[in-house]
C-alpha positions as CSV (number, residue, x, y, z in Angstrom):
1,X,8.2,17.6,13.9
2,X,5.3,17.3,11.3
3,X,2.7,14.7,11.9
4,X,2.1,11.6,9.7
5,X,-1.4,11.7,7.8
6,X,-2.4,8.2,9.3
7,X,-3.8,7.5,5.4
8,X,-0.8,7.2,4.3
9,X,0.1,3.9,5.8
10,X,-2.8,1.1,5.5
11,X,-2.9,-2.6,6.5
12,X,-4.4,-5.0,3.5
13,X,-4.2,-8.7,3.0
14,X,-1.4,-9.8,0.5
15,X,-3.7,-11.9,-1.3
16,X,-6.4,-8.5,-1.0
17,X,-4.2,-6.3,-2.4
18,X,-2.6,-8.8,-5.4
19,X,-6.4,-9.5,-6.2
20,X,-6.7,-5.3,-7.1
21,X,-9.3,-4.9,-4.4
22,X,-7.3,-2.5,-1.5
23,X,-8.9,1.4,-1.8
24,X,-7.0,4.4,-1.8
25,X,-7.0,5.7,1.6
26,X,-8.0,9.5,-0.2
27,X,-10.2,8.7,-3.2
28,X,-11.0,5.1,-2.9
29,X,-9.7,4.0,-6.6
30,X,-8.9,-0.1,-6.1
31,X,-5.2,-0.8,-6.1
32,X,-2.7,-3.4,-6.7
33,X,0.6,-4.2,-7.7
34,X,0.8,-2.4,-10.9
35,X,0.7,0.4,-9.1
36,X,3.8,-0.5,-7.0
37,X,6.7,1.7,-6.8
38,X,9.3,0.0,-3.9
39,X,9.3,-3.3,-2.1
40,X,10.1,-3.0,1.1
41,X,11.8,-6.6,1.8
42,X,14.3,-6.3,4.6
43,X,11.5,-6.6,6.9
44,X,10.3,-10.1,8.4
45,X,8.3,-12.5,7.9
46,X,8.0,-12.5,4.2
47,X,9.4,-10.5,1.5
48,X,7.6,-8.0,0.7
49,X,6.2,-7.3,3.9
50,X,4.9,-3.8,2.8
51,X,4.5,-1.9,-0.7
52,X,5.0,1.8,-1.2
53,X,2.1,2.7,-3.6
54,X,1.0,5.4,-5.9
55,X,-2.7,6.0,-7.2
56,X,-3.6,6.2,-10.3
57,X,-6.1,8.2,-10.0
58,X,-5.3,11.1,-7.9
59,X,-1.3,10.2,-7.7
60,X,-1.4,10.3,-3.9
61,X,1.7,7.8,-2.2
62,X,0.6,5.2,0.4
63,X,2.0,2.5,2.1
64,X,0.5,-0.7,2.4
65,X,1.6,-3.3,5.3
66,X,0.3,-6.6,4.6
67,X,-1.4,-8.7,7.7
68,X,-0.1,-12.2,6.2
C-alpha cells in the first residue's frame, strides 16, 4: 500500500483560505477558492467542510480541511 505524502492534505481556516492567504504545502504560492476543483460537502458540520485544490503555480493537488 503506497504511503500518503502528508502535504497533500492541510488544515486552514475557512475564512484563511477564502481570504487567498493558505500556502501550497510544495512551493508556498497563496491559494484560495479560485483555485478550487471539488467540494467535498457530504461531510459535517458545514458544507464544504474540505476543498480539493490545485496550484497554480506548480499544478500540484492538495486538500484543504477547514478547522471552522
Amino acid at each position: 500500500m503506497p504511503l500518503t505524502d502528508s502535504r497533500r492534505r492541510i488544515d486552514a481556516d475557512r475564512a484563511v483560505f477564502l481570504d487567498y492567504r493558505v500556502p501550497c504545502p510544495f512551493c508556498g504560492t497563496l491559494v484560495g477558492p479560485r483555485f478550487v476543483t471539488r467540494e467535498h460537502l457530504d461531510v459535517p458540520p458545514n458544507p464544504p467542510y474540505a476543498a480539493t485544490v490545485r496550484c497554480p503555480k506548480c499544478h500540484e493537488i492538495f486538500e484543504v480541511r477547514f478547522s471552522r
